[in-house]
C-alpha positions, 0 to 999 in steps of 0.5 A: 850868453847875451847881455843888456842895458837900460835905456828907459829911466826906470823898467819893472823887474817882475817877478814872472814873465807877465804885466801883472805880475809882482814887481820884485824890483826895479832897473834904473837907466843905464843899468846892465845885465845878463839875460839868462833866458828868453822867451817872445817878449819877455826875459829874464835877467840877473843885474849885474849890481847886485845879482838880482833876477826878474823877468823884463820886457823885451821892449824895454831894454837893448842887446850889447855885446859881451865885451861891452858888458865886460868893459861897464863891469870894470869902471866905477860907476858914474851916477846922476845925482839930481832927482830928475835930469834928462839925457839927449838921444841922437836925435837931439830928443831929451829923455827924463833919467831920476836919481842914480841913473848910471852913466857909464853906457852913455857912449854905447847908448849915443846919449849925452848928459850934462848935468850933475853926477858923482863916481868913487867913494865919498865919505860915510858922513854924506849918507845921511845927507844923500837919505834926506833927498828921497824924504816923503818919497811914497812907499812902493814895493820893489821900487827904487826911486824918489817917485816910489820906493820900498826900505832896502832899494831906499838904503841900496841907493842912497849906499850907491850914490856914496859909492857903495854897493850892497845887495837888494834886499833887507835880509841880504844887505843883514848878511853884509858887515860888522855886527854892533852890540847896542845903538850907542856903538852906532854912528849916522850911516850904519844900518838898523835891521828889523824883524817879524814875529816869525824871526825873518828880517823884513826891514831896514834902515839908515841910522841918524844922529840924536837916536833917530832913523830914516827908513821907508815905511809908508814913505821915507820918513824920520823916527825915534830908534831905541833898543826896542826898535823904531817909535813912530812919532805919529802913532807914538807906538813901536812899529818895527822890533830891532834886531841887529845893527851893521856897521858896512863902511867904516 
């Protein structure tokens, strides 16, 4: 088995092994994986955060040994918590790394980080609060930034920065914690799940105080929450049919 790590600050996550293909996600700097199979300029990798799978250039990343990859699963994350920080290369080049950039390769990377980071838990009361950092981020499929991002790489990173990992997509993270009856059993940082006609939970978000939610939809935006699901306050219509609330940190 062979292994990787991120070195640029966000590589595409395709769902073939071409440039035109789908983004199904994104790798963020510093992020490991293992390479499950390869071909001339493309392989495709499971990461190691949430098991996610996609097709990488090969270009774009660099081989560890399996020890190394080994030793990264073992400690707590360390990640960056400003939207935009830079690292300096052994060459005393500065490279660009956004928000939730993992640090924990740096010494296998030969990079070194000055700036803000967080590691371990932090209390559920902050989730809201690291949420409104990626307000008005432009919506974008399978992205996972504050420069683009879709509805559950939005909740999976802002749960990550608080120390919490849950899987990638809206339908995965549902399969996770603790079933709530009705919204007024809710409090800020429980999760709202929306579905579509055909009964497939295709959306998420991050549940507010005063009956309102945070969550990607267009950009990351606030919303009125309500047993029917999300009213828009632009539209003043119903745009997402609620379908379960979770509880996953208590």
């Amino acid at each position: 088995m062979l292994y990787g790590l991120s070195y640029l600050s966000v590589i595409a996550l395709r769902l073939e092994a071409s440039d035109t293909s789908e983004i199904v996600s994104q790798v963020l700097y510093g992020e490991s994986f293992k390479v499950l199979e390869q071909r001339k300029y493309w392989s495709r990798i499971r990461l190691a955060i949430d098991k996610y799978e996609g097709w990488i250039d090969n270009k774009q990343f660099k081989y560890i040994e399996d020890y190394v990859y080994k030793d990264l699963q073992k400690e707590t994350s360390l990640l960056t918590t400003d939207l935009v920080d830079f690292i300096t290369d052994e060459n005393q080049k500065l490279h660009p790394i956004l928000l939730g950039s993992c640090l924990n390769g740096l010494p296998y990377l030969k990079h070194q980080f000055e700036g803000a980071k967080a590691k371990g838990n932090l209390d559920k009361s902050n989730i809201v609060d690291t949420a409104m950092l990626y307000l008005n981020t432009p919506y974008l499929w399978g992205g996972k930034t504050p420069f683009g991002i879709d509805c559950s790489g939005f909740t999976q990173m802002v749960y990550r920065l608080n120390g919490f990992n849950i899987l990638r997509d809206a339908s995965q993270q549902a399969s996770q914690g603790e079933a709530l009856s009705f919204i007024e059993e809710s409090s800020p940082g429980d999760l709202a799940f929306f579905d579509n006609s055909e009964g497939e939970i295709t959306h998420v978000g991050i549940i507010m105080k005063d009956n309102r939610i945070i969550h990607a939809h267009g950009k990351v935006r606030i919303d009125l929450l309500d047993q029917s699901g999300i009213y828009n306050v632009d539209s003043q219509t119903h745009s997402h049919k609620l379908r379960v609330i979770k509880t996953i940190v208590s």
